[in-house]
C-alpha positions, 0 to 999 in steps of 0.5 A: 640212740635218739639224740633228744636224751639227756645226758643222765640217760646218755651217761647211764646208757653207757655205764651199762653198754657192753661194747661203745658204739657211739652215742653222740653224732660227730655231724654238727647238726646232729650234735646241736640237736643233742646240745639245744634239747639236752640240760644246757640248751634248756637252761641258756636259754632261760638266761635272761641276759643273753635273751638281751641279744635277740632284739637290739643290744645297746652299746653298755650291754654290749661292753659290760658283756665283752669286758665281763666274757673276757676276763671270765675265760681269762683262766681257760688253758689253765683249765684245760691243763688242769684237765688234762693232768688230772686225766693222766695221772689217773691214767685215761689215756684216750681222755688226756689226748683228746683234750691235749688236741683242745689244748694245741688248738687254743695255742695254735699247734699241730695237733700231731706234735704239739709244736709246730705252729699250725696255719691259723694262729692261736685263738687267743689272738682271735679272742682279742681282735674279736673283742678289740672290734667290738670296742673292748681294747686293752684300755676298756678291759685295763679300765673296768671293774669286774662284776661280783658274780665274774669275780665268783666265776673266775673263782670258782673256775680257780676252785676247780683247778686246784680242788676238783677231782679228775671226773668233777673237773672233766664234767665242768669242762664237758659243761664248757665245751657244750655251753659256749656254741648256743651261748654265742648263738644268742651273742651272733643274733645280737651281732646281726642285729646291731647296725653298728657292728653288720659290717664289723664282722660282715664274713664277706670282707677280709677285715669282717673275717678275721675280725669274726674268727673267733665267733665264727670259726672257733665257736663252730669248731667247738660245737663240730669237734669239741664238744662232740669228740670229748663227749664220745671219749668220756662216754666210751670210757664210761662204757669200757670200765668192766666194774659198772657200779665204779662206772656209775660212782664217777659218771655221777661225780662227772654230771657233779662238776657240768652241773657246778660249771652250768650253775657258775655260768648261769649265776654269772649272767645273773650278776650282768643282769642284775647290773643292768636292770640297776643301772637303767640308765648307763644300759640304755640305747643311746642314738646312733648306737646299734 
């Protein structure tokens, strides 16, 4: 099966498979391929905001976004338990332990036990070091005021949580795992094209390393395993159900939450764009900045 289908021609070929042979490829160059041409790749990349990156962040551009991303994934092992709950009390086994093994990645436990700790930490500790080195500490993230549309976004994440059905909540995470890799694909251009932050997270020294963790190793993983691996199982278990008009109604509720997920994504970067386009000024480049 070529990997430049959409996920509609995906979900619907597997709804009417008789027997699940893998329709998404767990190489990472083969699965970007799936995400760069698939719903989400063609939609980020219409972001205005994030196209920002790909020529010379300034310093406002870069706080704005690091205090507004922070708080917006504030909610994300809520979101992930919420998932995970919802999928075993209705009973999808294989689905609740692949996002179970999300989860004891996120808190930094082995994923065999989902207690003892693993090697390389939880990724909120690479989360905070990654933002702390780019100047958004505690005390800017204390300090700032949340944007509207990232007040919307927690919001609705929030809405979820609390509302969503199984298959809803399982699409909005889907529409997570495969929006973040080329999301930050457009964060790590803006990276290397700040002179200020080259050696920040140059991967060559041990403080550009663990600094660079989070952006490197985590987003890399996600687009590697993630993504990949939660796809593969939602699409089997739309491929196993014997009652293909039952696999059709909850594939549709499922592409209802990743289309709900990707429209909540694209509104809140229209809210950062829209505070810089209305503060000229506080957002442009200052000497000696990037």
């Amino acid at each position: 099966m070529k990997m430049n289908k959409t996920l509609s021609q995906r979900v619907n070929a597997a709804v009417h498979m008789d027997s699940f042979d893998g329709l998404v490829g767990g190489d990472g160059t083969v699965f970007l391929g799936h995400l760069l041409h698939g719903p989400s790749g063609k939609l980020i990349h219409q972001i205005p905001f994030l196209r920002r990156f790909l020529h010379k962040p300034s310093e406002g551009v870069w706080k704005l976004w690091g205090v507004q991303r922070y708080h917006a994934a504030h909610s994300f092992i809520d979101f992930l338990e919420g998932a995970k709950h919802k999928a075993e009390e209705a009973g999808l086994v294989d689905i609740a332990q692949e996002v179970a093994h999300n989860l004891n990645d996120e808190r930094g436990l082995s994923r065999a036990d989902g207690v003892t700790p693993n090697n390389s930490g939880d990724h909120e500790s690479w989360r905070k070091t990654f933002y702390d080195a780019l100047g958004v500490d505690d005390e800017v993230l204390q300090g700032a005021a949340l944007l509207p549309s990232t007040l919307d976004f927690a919001q609705g994440v929030q809405d979820i949580i609390e509302n969503g059905d199984v298959w809803e909540h399982l699409g909005a995470l889907d529409a997570v795992e495969s929006m973040v890799p080329l999301e930050f694909m457009f964060v790590r251009g803006g990276m290397k094209n700040s002179s200020n932050l080259v050696d920040v997270f140059n991967r060559d020294t041990r403080q550009g390393r663990e600094n660079g963790l989070y952006i490197y190793h985590h987003i890399e993983h996600d687009m590697l395993k993630h993504a990949p691996d939660f796809l593969n199982v939602v699409l089997k278990c739309f491929a196993d159900n014997p009652d293909k008009e039952a696999a059709l109604d909850v594939s549709d509720c499922f592409e209802d939450g990743r289309d709900k997920m990707i429209g909540m994504r694209m509104a809140f970067y229209a809210g950062l764009e829209r505070e810089v386009c209305a503060n000229p000024v506080i957002y442009a480049h200052n000497d000696g900045v990037a």
